[in-house]
N, C-alpha and C positions, 0 to 999 in steps of 0.2 A: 795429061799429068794427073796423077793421085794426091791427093793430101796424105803428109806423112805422118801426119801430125797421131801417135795413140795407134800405130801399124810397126809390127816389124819387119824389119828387111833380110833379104836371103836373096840367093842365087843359086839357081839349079839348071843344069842341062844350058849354061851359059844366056839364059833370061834373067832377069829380075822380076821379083815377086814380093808382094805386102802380106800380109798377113796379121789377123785380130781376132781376138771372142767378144761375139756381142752377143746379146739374150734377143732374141725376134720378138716381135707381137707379145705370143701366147710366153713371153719370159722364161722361153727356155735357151741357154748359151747354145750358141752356135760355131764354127771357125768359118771364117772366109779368109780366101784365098784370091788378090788379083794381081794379073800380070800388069807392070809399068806402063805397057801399051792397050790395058784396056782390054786384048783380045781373052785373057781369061779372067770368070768370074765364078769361083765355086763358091760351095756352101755346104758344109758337114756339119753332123750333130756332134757333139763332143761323147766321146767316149763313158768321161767319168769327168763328175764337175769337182768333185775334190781332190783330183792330180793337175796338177800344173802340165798344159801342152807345150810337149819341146819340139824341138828344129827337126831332130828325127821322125816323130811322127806327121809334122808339113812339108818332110821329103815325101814319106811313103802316099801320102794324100795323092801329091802330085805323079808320082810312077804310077797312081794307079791311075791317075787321070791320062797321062802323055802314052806311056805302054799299057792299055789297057787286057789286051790280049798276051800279055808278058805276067804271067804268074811275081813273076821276080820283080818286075818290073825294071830290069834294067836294059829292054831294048833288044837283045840277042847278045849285049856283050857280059862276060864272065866279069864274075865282083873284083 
């Protein structure tokens, strides 16, 4: 179980997933991304610290994580 507590929630590809920006160490923001179960825990640099990240962009995070070999990233299936 994750603490929800300051993470937001989504659902893709029929998982649940958290997601937050936090600054690591060296104080630069970061997004992580974890699955409900624990089994995924990513970690990307944010793009631009002066755009607020949307749901869109912790899709594409994730298509690029799950299809990585998927330009599109959506698996072999058409949008």
């Amino acid at each position: 179980m994750i603490s929800k507590k300051g993470k937001r929630r989504m659902e893709y590809n029929g998982a649940v997933y958290y997601w937050f920006v936090r600054k690591n160490r060296e104080g630069v923001p970061r997004i992580h991304i974890l699955s409900e179960d624990k089994k995924v825990n990513l970690e990307f640099p944010l793009f631009d610290s002066e755009v607020s990240t949307t749901r869109q962009e912790i899709e594409r995070l994730l298509k690029r994580h799950i299809h990585p070999d998927d330009p599109g990233g959506l698996g072999g299936l058409s949008p």
